[in-house]
N, C-alpha and C positions, 0 to 999 in steps of 0.2 A: 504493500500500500504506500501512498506516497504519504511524506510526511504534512504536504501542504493539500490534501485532495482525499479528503473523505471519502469512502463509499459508501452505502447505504443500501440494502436489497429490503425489494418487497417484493410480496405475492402477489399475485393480480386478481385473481375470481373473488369477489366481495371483500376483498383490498379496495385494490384500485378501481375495481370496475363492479358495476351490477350487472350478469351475465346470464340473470335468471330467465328473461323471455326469452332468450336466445336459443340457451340452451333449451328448454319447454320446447320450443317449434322445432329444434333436430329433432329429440325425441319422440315428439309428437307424428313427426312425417316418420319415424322409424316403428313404430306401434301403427301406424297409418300401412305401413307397403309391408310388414311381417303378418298380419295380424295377432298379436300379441300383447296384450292388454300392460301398460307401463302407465306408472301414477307420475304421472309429470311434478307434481307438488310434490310428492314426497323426493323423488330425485331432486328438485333443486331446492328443497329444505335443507340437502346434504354436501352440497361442495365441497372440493377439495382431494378425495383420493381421486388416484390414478381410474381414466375413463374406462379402461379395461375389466377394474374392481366393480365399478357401479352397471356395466352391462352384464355381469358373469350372476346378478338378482334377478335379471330376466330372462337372459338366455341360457342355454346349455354351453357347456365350456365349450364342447367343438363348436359354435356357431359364434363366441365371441369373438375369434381376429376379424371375422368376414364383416362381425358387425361394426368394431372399432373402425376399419376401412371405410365402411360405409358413410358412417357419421361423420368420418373426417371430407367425405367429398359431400355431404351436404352443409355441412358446417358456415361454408363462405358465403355459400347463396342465402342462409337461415338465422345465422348467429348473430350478422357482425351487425346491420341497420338499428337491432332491436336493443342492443345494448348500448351501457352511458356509462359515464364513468361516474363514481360516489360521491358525491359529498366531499370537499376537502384535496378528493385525489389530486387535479391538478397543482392547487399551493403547496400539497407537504412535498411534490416533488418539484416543485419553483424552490423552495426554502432550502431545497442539498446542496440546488446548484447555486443559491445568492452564499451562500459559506465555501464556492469554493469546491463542491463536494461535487459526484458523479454519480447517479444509479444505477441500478441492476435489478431488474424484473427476473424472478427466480419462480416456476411457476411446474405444476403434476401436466400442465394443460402443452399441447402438442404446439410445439415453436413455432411452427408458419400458421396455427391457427393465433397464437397470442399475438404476434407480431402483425396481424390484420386486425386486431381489437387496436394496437398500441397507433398503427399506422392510423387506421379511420378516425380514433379519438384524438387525434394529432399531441400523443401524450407524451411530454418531455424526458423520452429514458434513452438514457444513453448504451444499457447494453441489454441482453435478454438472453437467459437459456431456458429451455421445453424441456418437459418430460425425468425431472424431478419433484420427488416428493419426500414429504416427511425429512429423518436421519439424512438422506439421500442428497439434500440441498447441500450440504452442509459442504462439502468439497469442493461447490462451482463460486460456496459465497466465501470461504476461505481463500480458496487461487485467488482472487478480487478485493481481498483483504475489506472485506467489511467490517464494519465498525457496528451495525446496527441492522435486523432483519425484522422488518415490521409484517405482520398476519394478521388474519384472521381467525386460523383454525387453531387445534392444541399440537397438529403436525406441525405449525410451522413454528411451534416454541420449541419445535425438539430439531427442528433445522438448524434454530438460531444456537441450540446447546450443540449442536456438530460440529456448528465453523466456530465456536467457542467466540459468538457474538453476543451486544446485548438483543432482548429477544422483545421486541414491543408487538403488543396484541392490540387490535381491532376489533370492539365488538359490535362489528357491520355483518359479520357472517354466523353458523350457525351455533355459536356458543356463547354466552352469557359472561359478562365482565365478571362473576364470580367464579363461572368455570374455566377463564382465561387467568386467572388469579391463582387457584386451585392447582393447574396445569404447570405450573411456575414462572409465567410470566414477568419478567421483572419490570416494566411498566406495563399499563390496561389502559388502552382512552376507548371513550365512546364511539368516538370514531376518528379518519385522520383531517378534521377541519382543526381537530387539537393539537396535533403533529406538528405544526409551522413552532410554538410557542413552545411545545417540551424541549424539542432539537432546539433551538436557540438557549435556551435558560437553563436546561439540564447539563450541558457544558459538555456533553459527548464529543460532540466533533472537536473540540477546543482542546478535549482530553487525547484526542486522537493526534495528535500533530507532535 
């Protein structure tokens, strides 16, 4: 990491972005052409594991790569209009780079589909890897020298314990500021509109240099 140049990783699905209709209408067209009955609410009550996990509840394992495949070419035409990005997303990632600092989008979600969410949203990140989850982050946000891995989920607090970052939790996705707490989060905000103010006055980056 450099010593003048922060980095900072976040997740993206209910991080940075609200990805819930989007996701709903792949599904929806995918329970649409299997006929295969999928609770679209309940899937996107759930973000966050690997999309492979979440199809192997409705499909039989032999039928899960054909369906991951699938979803990823409906993905582009279905996902990306109907999603926005959250509350906050774009400031807390203006405030890495007014310090000086750089991002990293560290996301379970397949990298040229994030990378069309990141493109369309016209959202200021400097770098992005697919197709990590959980423990699993922990390697792409250490190469990167992160200083700080902001989530959503209780996976992405044990990302943040992999690259031996701090681990700040959002509670925009499916867990509760007490279960992000619980989980060992060493900060909880409600969401990242509060992110601009803790990274400035918490002295993290400042600590980092």
């Amino acid at each position: 990491m450099s010593l003048t140049s922060p980095v900072v990783g976040f997740d993206l699905d209910m991080t940075l972005i609200d990805s819930r209709p989007g996701i709903g209408a792949v599904y929806d067209a995918l329970a649409a052409e299997t006929g295969v009955p999928i609770d679209t609410a309940l899937v996107t009550s759930r973000l966050g594991p690997p999309l492979d996990a979440e199809l192997a509840n409705w499909f039989p394992a032999s039928q899960v790569p054909a369906m991951v495949a699938r979803y990823r070419e409906l993905y582009p035409s279905l996902a990306i209009a109907p999603t926005v990005a959250l509350p906050g997303a774009v400031e807390a990632l203006a405030a890495v780079r007014a310090l000086g600092g750089s991002t990293v989008v560290v996301t379970s979600k397949f990298g040229p589909s994030a990378q069309l969410h990141v493109d369309h949203l016209g959202l200021p990140v400097d770098d992005l890897v697919g197709g990590a989850y959980a423990a699993g982050k922990g390697p792409a946000l250490a190469e990167r020298g992160a200083i700080v891995y902001v989530g959503d989920h209780v996976a992405d607090i044990a990302a943040a314990r992999a690259a031996g970052t701090v681990a700040v939790a959002v509670a925009t996705g499916p867990f509760t500021i007490d279960a992000l707490r619980s989980a060992g989060a060493d900060v909880v905000l409600a969401s990242l509109r509060e992110f601009p103010e803790w990274l400035v006055t918490s002295g993290t980056a400042r600590a980092s240099a």
